[in-house]
C-alpha positions as CSV (number, residue, x, y, z in Angstrom):
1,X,111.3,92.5,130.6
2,X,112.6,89.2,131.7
3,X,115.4,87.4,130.1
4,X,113.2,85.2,127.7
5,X,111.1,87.9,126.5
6,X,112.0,89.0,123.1
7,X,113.1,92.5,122.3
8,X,112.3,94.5,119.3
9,X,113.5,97.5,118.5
10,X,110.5,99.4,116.4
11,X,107.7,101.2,118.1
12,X,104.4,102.4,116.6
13,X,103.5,105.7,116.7
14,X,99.7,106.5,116.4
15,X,97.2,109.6,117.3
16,X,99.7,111.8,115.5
17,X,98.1,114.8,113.7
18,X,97.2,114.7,110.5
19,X,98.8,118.4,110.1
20,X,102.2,117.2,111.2
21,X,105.0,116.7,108.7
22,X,107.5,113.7,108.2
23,X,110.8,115.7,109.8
24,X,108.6,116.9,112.8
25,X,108.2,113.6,113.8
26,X,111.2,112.0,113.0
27,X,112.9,114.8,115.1
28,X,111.1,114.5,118.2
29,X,112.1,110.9,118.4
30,X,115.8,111.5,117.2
31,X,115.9,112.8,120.5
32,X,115.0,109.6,121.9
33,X,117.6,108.0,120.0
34,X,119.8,107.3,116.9
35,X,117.0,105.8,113.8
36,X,117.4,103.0,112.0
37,X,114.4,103.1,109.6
38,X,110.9,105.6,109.6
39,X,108.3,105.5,108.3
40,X,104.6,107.7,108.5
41,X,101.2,106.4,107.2
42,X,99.7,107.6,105.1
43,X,102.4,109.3,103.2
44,X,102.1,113.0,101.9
45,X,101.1,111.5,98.1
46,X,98.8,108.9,99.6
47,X,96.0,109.7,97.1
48,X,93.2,109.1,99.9
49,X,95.5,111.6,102.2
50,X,92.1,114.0,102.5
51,X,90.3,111.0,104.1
52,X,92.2,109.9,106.9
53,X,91.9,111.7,110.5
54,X,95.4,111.1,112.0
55,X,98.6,109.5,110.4
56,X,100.7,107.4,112.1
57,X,104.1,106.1,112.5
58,X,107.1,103.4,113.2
59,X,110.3,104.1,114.1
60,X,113.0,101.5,114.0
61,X,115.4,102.8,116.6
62,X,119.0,101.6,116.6
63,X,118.7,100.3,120.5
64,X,115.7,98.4,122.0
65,X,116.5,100.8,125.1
66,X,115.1,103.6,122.8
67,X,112.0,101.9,122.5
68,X,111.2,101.3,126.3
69,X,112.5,105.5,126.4
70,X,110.1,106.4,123.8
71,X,107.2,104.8,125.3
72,X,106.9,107.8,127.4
73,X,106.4,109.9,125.3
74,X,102.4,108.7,125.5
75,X,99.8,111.3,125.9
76,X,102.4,113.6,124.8
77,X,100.6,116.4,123.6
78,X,102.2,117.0,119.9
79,X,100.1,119.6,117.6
80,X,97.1,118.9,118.5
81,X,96.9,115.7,119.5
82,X,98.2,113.4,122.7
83,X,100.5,110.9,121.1
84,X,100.2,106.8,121.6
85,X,103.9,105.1,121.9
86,X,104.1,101.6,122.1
87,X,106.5,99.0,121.0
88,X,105.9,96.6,117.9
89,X,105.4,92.8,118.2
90,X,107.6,92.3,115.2
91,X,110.9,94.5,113.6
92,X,109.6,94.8,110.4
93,X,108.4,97.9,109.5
94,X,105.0,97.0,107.3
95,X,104.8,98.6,104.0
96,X,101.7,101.2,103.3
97,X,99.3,98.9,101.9
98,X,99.5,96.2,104.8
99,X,99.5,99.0,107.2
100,X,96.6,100.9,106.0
101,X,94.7,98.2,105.5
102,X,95.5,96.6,109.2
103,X,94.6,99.9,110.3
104,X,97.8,100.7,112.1
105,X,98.9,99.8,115.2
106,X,96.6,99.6,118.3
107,X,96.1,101.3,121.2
108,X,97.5,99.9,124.6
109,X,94.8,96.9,125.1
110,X,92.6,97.7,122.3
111,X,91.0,94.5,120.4
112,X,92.1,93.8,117.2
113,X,91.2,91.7,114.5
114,X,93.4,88.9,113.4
115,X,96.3,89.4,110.9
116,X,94.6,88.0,108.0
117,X,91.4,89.3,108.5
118,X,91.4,92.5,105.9
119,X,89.6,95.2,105.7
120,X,89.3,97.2,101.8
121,X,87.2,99.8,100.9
122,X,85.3,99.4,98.1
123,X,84.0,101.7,95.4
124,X,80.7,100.9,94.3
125,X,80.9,102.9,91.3
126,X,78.0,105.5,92.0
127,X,80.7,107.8,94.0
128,X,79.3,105.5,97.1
129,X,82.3,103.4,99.0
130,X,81.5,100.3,101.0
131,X,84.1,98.6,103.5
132,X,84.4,94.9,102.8
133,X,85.8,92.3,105.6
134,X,87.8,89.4,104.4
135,X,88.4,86.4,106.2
136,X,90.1,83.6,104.3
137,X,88.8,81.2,106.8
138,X,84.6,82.1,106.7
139,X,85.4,81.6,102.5
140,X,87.3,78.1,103.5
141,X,84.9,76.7,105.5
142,X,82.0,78.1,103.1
143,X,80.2,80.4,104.7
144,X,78.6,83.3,104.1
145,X,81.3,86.9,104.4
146,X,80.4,89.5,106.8
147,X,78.3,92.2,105.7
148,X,79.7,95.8,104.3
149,X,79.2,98.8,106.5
150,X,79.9,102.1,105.5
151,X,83.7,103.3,104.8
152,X,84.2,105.7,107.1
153,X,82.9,103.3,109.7
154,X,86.0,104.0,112.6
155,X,88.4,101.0,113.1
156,X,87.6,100.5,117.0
157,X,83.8,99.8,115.8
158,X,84.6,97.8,112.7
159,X,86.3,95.3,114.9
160,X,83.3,95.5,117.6
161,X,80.8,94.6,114.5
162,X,82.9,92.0,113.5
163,X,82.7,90.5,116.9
164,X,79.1,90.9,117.6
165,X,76.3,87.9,117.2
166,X,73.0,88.3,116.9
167,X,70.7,85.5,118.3
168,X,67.1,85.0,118.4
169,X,64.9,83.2,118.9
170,X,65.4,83.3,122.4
171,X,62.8,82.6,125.3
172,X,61.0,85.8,126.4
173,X,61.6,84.7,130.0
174,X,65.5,83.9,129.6
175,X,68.1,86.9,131.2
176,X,71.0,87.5,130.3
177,X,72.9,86.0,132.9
178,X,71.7,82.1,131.2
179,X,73.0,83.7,127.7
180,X,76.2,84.3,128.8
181,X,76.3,80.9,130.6
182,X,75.3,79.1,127.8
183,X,77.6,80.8,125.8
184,X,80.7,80.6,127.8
185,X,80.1,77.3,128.8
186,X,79.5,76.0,125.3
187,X,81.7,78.0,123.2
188,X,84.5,80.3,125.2
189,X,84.8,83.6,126.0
């Protein structure tokens, strides 16, 4: 890390089993180094706690040298599952809400979408629940919101829909190669 860079002292914990309790994983990274503040998603009286597949953490360490040490502890097989360690953009700890709803922190170089695009699931009333995308800015600059998709729909995919544009209408003897042109030369990448 260079001089500039800023250091931040919480890392995000994710791929943890959903079998593993609170003081397990708080004591595997009390070896790492003395804890400021920890917390697990979802908690043990989350009422949806059945429906998630992995929990995960952040863990405010007292040093920013703990981070950097607990990073490798990725792919650390812990239960059943190979652990993902890697520090937070920000040292504060999201509450459960914002931090279910983000979907927890990413995977090293995984795509995500932007902080105030939300994702809620919905309960359609007939036992049937739909996951709804809002994006302040489609509703401010009036257009239509993107389309549900089903509520167990896995994060990684959601934010792959949400980036994928259909377009027709296109020449039968176009290729891709003059799509991609067009697009990047027109729009960005």
């Amino acid at each position: 890390m260079g001089a500039d860079e800023p250091r931040f002292r919480v890392l995000h914990v994710s791929n943890i089993s959903i079998t593993a309790t609170r003081e397990q994983i708080y004591q595997l990274f009390a070896f790492i180094g003395r804890i400021d503040e920890f917390k697990i998603y979802p908690s043990d009286n989350h009422p949806q706690l059945s429906t998630f597949t992995q929990k995960f953490a952040y863990v405010k360490f007292e040093d920013q040298k703990s981070v950097e040490v607990a990073q490798h502890l990725t792919n650390t097989v812990f239960i059943d599952r190979a652990l993902v360690c890697i520090p937070s953009i920000s040292d504060i700890i999201p509450d459960e809400d914002t931090a279910l709803k983000t979907g927890g922190p990413a995977w090293p170089g995984q795509r995500q979408l932007p902080p105030n695009v939300v994702n809620q699931v919905q309960d359609l009333g007939d036992g049937q629940q739909m996951l709804l995308t809002v994006d302040p800015t489609l509703a401010a600059l009036g257009l239509p919101p993107y389309p549900t998709l089903s509520a167990n729909t896995e994060a990684s995919k959601v934010e792959e829909i949400r980036r994928t544009v259909y377009v027709g209408n296109i020449p039968k003897d176009c290729v891709g190669e003059e799509v991609m042109k067009f697009f990047n030369d027109s729009i960005g990448e």
